[in-house]
One Martini backbone bead per residue (centre of mass of N, CA, C, O) as a GRO file, in nm:
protein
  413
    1UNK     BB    1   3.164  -0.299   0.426
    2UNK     BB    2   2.846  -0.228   0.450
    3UNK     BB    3   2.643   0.001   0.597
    4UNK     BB    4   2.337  -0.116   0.448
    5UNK     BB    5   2.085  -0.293   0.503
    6UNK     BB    6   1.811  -0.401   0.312
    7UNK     BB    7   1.507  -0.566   0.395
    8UNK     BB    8   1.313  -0.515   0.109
    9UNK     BB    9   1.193  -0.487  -0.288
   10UNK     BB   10   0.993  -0.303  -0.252
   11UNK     BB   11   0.866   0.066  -0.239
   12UNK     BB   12   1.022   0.090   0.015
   13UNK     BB   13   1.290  -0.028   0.019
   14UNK     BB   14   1.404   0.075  -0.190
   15UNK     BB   15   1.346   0.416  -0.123
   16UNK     BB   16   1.534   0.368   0.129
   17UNK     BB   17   1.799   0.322  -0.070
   18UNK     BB   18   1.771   0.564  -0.254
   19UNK     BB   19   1.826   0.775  -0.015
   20UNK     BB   20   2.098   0.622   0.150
   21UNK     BB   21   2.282   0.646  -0.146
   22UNK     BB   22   2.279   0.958  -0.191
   23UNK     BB   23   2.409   1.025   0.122
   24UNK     BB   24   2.673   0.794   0.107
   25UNK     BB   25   2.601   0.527   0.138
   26UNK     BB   26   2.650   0.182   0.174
   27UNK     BB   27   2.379  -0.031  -0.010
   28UNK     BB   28   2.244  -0.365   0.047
   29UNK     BB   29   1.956  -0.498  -0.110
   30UNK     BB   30   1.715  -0.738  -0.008
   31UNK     BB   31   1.596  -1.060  -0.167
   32UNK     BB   32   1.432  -1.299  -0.296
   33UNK     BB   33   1.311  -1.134  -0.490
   34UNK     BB   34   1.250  -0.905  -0.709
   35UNK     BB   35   1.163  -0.659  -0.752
   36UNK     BB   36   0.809  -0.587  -0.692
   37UNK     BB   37   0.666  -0.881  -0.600
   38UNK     BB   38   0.483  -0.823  -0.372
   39UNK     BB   39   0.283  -0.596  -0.317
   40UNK     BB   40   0.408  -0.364  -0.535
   41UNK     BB   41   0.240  -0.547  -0.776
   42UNK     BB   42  -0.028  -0.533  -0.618
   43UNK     BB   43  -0.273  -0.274  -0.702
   44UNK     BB   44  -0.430  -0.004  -0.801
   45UNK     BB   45  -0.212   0.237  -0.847
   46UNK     BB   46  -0.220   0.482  -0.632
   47UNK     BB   47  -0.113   0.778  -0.560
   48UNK     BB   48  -0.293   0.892  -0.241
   49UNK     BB   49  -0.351   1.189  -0.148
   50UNK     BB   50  -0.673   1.136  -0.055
   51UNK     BB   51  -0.535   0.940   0.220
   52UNK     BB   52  -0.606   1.067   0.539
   53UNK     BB   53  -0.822   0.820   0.553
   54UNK     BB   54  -0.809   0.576   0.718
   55UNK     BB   55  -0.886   0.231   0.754
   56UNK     BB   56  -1.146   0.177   0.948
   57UNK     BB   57  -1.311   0.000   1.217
   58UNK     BB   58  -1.597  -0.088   1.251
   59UNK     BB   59  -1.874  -0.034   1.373
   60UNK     BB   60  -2.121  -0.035   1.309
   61UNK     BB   61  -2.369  -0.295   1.317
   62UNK     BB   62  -2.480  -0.350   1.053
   63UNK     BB   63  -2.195  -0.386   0.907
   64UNK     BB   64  -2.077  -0.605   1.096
   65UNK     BB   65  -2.301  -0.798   1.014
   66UNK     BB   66  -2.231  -0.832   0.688
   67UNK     BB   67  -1.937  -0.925   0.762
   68UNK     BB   68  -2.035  -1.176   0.946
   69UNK     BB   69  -2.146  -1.330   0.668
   70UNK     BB   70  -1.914  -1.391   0.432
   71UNK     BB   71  -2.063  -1.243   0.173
   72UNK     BB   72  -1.853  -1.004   0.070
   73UNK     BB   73  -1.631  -0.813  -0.139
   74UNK     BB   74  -1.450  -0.630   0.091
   75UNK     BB   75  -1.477  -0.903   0.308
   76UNK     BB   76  -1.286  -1.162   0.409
   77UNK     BB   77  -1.276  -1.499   0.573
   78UNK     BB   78  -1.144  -1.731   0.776
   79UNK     BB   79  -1.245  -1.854   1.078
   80UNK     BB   80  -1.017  -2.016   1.159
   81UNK     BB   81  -0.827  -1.697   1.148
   82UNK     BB   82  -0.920  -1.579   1.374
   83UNK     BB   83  -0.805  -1.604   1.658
   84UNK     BB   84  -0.511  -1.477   1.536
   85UNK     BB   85  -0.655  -1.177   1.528
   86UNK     BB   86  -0.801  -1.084   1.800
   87UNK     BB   87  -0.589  -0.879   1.907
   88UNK     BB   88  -0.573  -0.675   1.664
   89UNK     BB   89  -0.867  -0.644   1.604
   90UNK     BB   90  -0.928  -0.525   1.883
   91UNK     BB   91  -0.728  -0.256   1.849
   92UNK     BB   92  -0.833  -0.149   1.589
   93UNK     BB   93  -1.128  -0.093   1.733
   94UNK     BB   94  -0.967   0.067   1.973
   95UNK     BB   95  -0.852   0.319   1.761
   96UNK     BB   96  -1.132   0.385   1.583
   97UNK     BB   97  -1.220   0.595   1.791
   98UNK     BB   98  -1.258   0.849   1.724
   99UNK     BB   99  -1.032   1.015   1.882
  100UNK     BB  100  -0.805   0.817   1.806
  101UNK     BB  101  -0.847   0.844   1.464
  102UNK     BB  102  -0.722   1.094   1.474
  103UNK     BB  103  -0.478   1.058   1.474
  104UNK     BB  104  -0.395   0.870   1.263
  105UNK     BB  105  -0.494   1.101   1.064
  106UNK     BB  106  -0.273   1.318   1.098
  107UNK     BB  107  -0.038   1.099   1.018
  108UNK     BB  108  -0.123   1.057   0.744
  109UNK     BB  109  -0.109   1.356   0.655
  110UNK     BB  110   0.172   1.411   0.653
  111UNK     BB  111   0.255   1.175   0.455
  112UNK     BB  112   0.087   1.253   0.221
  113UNK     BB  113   0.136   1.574   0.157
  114UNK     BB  114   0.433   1.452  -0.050
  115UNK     BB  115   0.385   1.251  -0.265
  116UNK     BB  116   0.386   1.337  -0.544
  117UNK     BB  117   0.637   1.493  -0.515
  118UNK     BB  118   0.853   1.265  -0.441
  119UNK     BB  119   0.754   1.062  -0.738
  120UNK     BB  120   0.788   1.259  -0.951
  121UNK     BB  121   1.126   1.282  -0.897
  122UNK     BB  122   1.190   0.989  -0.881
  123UNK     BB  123   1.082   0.956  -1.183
  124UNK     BB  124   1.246   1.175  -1.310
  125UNK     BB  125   1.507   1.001  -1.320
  126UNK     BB  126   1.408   0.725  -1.386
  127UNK     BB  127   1.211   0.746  -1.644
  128UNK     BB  128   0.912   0.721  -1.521
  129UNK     BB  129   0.678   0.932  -1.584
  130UNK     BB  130   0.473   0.792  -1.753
  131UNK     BB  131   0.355   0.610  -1.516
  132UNK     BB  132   0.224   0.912  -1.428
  133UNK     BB  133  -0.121   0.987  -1.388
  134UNK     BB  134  -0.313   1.279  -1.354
  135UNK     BB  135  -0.650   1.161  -1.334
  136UNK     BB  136  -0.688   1.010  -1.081
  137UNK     BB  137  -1.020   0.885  -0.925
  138UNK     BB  138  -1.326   0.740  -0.895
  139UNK     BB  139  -1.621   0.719  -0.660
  140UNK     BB  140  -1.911   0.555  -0.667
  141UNK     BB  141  -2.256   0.584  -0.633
  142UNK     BB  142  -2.614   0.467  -0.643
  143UNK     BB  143  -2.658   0.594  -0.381
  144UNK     BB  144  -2.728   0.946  -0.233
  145UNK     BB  145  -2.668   0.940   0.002
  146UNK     BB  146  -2.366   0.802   0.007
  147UNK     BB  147  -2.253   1.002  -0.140
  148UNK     BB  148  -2.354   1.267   0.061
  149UNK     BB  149  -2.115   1.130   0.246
  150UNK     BB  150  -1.893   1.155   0.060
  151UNK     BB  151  -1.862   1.447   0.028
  152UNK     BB  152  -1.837   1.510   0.313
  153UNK     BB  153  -1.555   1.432   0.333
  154UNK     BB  154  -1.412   1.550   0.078
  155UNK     BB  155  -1.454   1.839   0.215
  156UNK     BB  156  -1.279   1.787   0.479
  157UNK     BB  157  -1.021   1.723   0.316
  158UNK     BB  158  -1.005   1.992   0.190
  159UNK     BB  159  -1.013   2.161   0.393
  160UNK     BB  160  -0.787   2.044   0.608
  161UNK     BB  161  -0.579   1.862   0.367
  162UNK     BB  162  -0.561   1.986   0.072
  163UNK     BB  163  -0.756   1.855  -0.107
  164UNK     BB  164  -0.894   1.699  -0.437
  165UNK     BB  165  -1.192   1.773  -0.593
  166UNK     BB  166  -1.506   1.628  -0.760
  167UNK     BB  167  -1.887   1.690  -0.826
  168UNK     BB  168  -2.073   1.401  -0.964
  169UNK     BB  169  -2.305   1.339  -1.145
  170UNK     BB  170  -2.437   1.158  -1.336
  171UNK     BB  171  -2.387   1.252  -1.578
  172UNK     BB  172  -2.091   1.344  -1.580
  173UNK     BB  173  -2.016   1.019  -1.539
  174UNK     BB  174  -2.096   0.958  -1.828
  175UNK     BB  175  -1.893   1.140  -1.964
  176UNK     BB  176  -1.637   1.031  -1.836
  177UNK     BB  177  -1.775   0.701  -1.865
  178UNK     BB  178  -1.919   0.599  -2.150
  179UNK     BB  179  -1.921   0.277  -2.102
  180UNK     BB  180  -2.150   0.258  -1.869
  181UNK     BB  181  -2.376   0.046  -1.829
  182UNK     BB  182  -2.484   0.272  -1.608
  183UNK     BB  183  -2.664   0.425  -1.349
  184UNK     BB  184  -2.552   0.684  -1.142
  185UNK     BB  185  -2.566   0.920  -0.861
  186UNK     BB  186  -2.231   0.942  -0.870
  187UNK     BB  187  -1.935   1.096  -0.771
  188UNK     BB  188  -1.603   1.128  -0.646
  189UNK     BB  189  -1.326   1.312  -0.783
  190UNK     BB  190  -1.019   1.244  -0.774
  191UNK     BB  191  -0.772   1.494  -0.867
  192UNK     BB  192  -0.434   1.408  -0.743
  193UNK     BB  193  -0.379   1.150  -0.794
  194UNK     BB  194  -0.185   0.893  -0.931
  195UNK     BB  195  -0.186   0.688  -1.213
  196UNK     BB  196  -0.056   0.347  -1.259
  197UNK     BB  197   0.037   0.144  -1.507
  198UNK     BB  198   0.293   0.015  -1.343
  199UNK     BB  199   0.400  -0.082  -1.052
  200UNK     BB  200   0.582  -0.246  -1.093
  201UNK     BB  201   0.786  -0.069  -1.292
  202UNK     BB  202   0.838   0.155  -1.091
  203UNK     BB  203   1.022   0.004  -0.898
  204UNK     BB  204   1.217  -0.091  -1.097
  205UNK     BB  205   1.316   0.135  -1.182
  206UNK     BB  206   1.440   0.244  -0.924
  207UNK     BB  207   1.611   0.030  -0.887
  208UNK     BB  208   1.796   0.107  -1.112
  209UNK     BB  209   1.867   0.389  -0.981
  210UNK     BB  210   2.004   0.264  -0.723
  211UNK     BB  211   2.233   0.103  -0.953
  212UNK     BB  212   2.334   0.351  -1.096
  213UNK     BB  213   2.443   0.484  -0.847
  214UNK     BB  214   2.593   0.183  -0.662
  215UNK     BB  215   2.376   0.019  -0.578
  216UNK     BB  216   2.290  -0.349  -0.446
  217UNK     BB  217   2.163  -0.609  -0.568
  218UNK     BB  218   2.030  -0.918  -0.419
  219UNK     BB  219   1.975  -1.244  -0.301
  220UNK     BB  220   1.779  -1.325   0.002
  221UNK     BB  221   1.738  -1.390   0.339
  222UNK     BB  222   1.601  -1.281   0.589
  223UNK     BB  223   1.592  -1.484   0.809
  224UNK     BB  224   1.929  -1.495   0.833
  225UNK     BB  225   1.985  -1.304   1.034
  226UNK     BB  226   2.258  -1.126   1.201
  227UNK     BB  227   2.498  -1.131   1.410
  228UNK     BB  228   2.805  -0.982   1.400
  229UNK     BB  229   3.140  -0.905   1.483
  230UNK     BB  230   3.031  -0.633   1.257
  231UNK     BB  231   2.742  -0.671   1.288
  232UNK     BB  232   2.548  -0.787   1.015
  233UNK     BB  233   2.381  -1.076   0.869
  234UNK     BB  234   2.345  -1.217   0.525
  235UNK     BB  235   2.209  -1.434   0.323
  236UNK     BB  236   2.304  -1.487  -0.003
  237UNK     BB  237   2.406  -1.599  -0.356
  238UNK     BB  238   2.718  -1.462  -0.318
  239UNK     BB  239   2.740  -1.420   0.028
  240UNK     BB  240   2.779  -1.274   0.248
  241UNK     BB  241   2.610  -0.971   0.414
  242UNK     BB  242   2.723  -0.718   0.553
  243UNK     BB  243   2.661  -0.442   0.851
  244UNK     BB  244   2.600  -0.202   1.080
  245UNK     BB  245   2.329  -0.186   0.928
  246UNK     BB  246   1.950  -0.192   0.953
  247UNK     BB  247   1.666  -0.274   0.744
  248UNK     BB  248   1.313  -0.343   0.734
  249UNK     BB  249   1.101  -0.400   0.455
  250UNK     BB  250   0.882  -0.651   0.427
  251UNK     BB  251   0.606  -0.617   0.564
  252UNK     BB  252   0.412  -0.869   0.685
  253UNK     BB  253   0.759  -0.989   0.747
  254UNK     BB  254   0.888  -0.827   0.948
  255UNK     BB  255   0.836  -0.941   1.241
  256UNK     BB  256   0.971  -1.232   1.196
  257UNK     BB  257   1.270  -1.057   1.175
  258UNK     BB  258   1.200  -0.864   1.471
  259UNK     BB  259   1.197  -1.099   1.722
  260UNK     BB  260   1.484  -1.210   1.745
  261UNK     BB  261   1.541  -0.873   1.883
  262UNK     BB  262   1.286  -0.784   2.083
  263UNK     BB  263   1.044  -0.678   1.823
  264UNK     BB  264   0.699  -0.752   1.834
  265UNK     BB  265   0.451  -0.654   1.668
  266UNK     BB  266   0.108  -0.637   1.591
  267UNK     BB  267   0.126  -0.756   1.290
  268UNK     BB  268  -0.093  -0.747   0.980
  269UNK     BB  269  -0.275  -0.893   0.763
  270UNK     BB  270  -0.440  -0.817   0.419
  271UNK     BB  271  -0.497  -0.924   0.162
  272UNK     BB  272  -0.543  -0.974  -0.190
  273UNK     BB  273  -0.636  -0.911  -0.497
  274UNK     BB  274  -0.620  -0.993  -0.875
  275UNK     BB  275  -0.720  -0.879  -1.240
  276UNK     BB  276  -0.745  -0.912  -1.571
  277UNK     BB  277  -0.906  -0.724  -1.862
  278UNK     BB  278  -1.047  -0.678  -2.089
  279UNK     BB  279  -1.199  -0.498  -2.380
  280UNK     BB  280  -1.463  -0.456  -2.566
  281UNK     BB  281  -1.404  -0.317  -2.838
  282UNK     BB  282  -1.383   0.030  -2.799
  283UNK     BB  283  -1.380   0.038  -2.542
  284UNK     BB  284  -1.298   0.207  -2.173
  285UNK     BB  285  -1.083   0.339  -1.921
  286UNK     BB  286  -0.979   0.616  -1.810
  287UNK     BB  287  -1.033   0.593  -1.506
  288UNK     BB  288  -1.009   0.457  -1.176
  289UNK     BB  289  -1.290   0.275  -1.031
  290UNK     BB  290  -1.490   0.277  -0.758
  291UNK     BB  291  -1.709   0.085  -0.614
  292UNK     BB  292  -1.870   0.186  -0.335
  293UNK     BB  293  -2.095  -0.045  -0.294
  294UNK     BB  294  -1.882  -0.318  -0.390
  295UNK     BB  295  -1.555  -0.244  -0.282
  296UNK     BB  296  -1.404  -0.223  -0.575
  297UNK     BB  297  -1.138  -0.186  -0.849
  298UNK     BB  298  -1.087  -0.046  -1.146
  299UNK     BB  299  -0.761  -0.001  -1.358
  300UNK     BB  300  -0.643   0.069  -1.567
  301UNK     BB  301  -0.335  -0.095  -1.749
  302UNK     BB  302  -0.116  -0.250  -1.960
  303UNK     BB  303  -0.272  -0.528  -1.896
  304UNK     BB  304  -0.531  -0.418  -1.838
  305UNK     BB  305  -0.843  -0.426  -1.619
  306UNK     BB  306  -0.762  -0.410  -1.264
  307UNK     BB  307  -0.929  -0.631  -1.052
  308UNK     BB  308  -0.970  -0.530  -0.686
  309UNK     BB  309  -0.975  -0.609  -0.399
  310UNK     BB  310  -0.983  -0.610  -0.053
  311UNK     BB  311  -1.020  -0.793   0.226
  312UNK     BB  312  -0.838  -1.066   0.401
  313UNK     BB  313  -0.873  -1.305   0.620
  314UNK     BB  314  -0.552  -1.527   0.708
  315UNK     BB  315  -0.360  -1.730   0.701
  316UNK     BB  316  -0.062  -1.752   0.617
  317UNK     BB  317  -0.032  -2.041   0.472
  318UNK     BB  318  -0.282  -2.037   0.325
  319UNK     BB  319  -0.482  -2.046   0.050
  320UNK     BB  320  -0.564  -1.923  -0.192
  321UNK     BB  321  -0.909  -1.749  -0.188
  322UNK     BB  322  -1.036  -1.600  -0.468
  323UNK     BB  323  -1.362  -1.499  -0.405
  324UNK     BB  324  -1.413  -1.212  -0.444
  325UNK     BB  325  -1.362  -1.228  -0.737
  326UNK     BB  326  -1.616  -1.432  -0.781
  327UNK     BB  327  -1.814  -1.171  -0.683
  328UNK     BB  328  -1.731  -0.943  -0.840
  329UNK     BB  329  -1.716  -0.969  -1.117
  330UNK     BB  330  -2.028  -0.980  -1.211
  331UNK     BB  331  -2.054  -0.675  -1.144
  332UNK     BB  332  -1.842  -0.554  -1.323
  333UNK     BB  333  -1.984  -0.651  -1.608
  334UNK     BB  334  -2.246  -0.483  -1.544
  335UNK     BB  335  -1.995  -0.193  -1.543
  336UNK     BB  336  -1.858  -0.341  -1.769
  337UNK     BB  337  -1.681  -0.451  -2.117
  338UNK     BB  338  -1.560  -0.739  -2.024
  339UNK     BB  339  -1.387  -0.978  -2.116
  340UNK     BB  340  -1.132  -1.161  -2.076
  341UNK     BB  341  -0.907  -1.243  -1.916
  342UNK     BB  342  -0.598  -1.277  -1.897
  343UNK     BB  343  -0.459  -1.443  -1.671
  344UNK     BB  344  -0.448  -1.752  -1.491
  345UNK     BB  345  -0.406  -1.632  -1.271
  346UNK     BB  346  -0.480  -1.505  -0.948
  347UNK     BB  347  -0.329  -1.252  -0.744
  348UNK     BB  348  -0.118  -1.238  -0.447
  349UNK     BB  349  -0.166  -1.033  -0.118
  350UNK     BB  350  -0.002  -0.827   0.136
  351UNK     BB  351  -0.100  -0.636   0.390
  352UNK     BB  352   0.048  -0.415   0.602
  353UNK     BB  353  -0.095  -0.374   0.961
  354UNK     BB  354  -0.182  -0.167   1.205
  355UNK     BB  355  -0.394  -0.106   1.457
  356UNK     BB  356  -0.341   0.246   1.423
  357UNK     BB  357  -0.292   0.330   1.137
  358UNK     BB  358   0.059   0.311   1.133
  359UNK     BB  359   0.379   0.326   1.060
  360UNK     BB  360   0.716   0.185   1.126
  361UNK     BB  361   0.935   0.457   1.181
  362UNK     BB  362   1.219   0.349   1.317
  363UNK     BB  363   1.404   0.221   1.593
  364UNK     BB  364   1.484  -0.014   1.780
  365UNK     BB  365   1.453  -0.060   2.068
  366UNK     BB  366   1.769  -0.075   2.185
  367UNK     BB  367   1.862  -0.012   1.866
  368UNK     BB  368   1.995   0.161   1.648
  369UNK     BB  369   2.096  -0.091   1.414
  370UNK     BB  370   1.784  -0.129   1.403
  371UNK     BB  371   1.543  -0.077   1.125
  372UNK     BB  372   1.204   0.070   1.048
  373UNK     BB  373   1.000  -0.022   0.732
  374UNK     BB  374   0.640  -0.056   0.787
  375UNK     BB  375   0.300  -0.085   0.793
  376UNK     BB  376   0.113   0.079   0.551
  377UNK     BB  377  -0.084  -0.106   0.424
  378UNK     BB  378  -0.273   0.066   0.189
  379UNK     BB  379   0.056   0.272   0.113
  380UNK     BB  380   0.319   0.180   0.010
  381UNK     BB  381   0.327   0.282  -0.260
  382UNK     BB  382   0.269   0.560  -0.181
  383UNK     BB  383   0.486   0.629   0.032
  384UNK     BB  384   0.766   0.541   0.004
  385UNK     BB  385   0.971   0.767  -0.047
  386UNK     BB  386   0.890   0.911   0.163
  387UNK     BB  387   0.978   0.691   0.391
  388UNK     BB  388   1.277   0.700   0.254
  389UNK     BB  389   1.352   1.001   0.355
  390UNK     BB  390   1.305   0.939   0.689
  391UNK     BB  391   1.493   0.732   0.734
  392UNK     BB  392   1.773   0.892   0.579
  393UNK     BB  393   1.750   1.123   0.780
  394UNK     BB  394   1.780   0.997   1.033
  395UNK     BB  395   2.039   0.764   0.990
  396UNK     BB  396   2.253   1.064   0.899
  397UNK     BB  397   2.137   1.324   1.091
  398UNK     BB  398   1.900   1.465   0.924
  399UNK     BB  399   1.647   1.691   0.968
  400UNK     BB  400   1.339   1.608   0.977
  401UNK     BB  401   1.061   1.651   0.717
  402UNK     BB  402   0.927   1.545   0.983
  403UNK     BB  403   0.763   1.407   1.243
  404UNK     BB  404   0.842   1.074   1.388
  405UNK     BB  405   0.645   1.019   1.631
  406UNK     BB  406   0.391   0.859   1.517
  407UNK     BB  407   0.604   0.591   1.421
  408UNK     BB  408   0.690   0.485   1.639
  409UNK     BB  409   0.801   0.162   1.754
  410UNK     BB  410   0.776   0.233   2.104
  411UNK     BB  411   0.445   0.156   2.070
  412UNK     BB  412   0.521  -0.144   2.041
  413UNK     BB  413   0.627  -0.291   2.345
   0.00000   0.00000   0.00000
């Protein structure tokens, strides 16, 4: 029997197993589809060094107007799915608050700090180096006022938490990024970033490398979990898969995996969009620019220019409605000579996200041998490695290379 099944292939789960294979462990991963096919799919792209500032729930009131009237790019609903949501953007916007927010930060800070660390390791193992351009990426602004707060954060960020950046004005964003088809009054340079060319590629890598220490990847259904007479059991496309332990990565599907087991986090997802674009003639784009006015990304990767979205909130069963790419689209071609589509479709995923904007890292309460690694909002990418390493350190009995309480499960009971 397995010592340890993990229950999601994306870059959490992945990073979960192939820590704990490498110390020991007998581990089998598994998921309904291949590696790296589900939120680590689509992102923009960036391992984020300098994101010690999670996306707090708006206050100003201007703001929430804005969100309110659901024709903005970085944020849209489906109405009937408000209902739904009530609870947990509710303690959302209650955890928010400054001295609150605070926590937040420090614990974000801590997970983040060894974030490239971590990737570097493990691509460079993976032979997968390649695949991380140390290039940052550029936060721009029209407006001089919102730049003058974004360099303020930018700074406090530096100050307290060991960030890197640079402040450009209109002029070196120009010669940053020549192809700009626009004057904007400056940018933010984050200079810390790994830019990932292909975050699939990535995750699969690893995936790889946990393959070829010894571990398992198999085809299963994660609904399927139960215990059986020595630990748990899960179907899979070869016959059920033994352990005496779990892990559950599932992203924004994890609650629904550990509510029959006595523990249902407030888990909220948020979607996403991506799509890719050619660009005209010798055009380029050096590094990844996120537009701070009209809040979209867009990102060099291996299949053309990839503009993703921000969040959307729907029912889990809703059909895809990517509203924001065709409200970005427009603005994106206006800062860059775009040519056509590359995708057939717009891919679509879910961030999973928690009310207090922290990970839910380690066992379920009163079960030791159900453990939980998920809820990274939009970090999962970036941390997955770093959360692989505190939870297989955690599971071996091995002294954690960070303090793991601000992340505990039994804060959500």
């Amino acid at each position: 029997m397995q010592d340890v099944l993990v229950l999601g292939a994306g870059m959490v789960g992945v990073s979960v197993a192939l820590h704990l294979r490498r110390r020991g462990c007998d581990v089998t991963l598994i998921d309904r589809n291949p590696p790296g096919e589900g939120a680590s799919f689509g992102n923009g792209g960036l391992i984020q060094r300098e994101a010690v500032f999670p996306h707090a729930f708006p206050r100003a009131l201007a703001e929430l107007r804005r969100i309110a009237g659901n024709a903005a790019i970085d944020v849209a609903y489906h109405p009937l799915a408000l209902p739904g949501f009530a609870s947990p953007l509710l303690r959302y916007w209650w955890n928010s608050q400054p001295e609150r927010y605070l926590h937040a930060v420090l614990g974000h800070s801590r997970l983040i700090a060894t974030c490239l660390d971590e990737h570097a390791a493990l691509a460079r193992e993976a032979g997968a180096a390649d695949l991380l351009r140390p290039i940052g990426y550029l936060r721009m602004f029209g407006d001089a006022g919102r730049l003058a707060a974004a360099l303020a954060q930018a700074e406090t960020a530096h100050r307290d938490y060991g960030v890197g950046y640079a402040a450009l004005d209109g002029a070196a964003l120009a010669r940053a990024e020549p192809h700009l088809r626009v004057t904007r009054a400056g940018a933010v340079h984050w200079t810390d970033p790994y830019s990932v060319s292909d975050p699939h590629g990535l995750t699969n890598a690893y995936a790889r490398l946990f393959v070829a220490e010894g571990g398992t990847l198999a085809i299963g259904d994660a609904a399927t979990l139960a215990r059986g007479a020595q630990g748990w059991r899960v179907r899979t496309e070869d016959g059920p898969a033994e352990a005496a332990r779990v892990v559950v990565a599932l992203g924004a599907a994890s609650a629904r995996v550990t509510a029959p087991f006595g523990y249902a986090p407030p888990l909220f997802g948020k979607r996403g969009y991506h799509m890719h674009y050619g660009l005209r003639g010798n055009a380029v784009l050096n590094r990844p620019l996120l537009d701070g006015d009209s809040g979209f990304l867009m990102a060099p990767m291996r299949h053309g220019v990839r503009l993703t979205t921000g969040a959307e909130f729907a029912r889990d069963a809703a059909p895809a409605t990517p509203v924001q790419l065709e409200r970005a689209e427009p603005v994106a071609r206006q800062l860059l000579p775009l040519a056509e589509r590359v995708d057939a479709t717009p891919w679509m995923g879910v961030r999973p996200c928690t009310p207090d904007m922290l990970p839910i890292i380690g066992h379920v309460p009163g079960q030791d041998d159900l453990w939980c690694a998920f809820g990274h909002a939009h970090q999962g990418l970036t941390l997955g490695p770093t959360t692989g390493r505190l939870v297989a350190e955690m599971m071996t009995g091995e002294a954690p290379f960070l303090d793991p309480q601000p992340y505990r499960p039994e804060r959500f009971r």
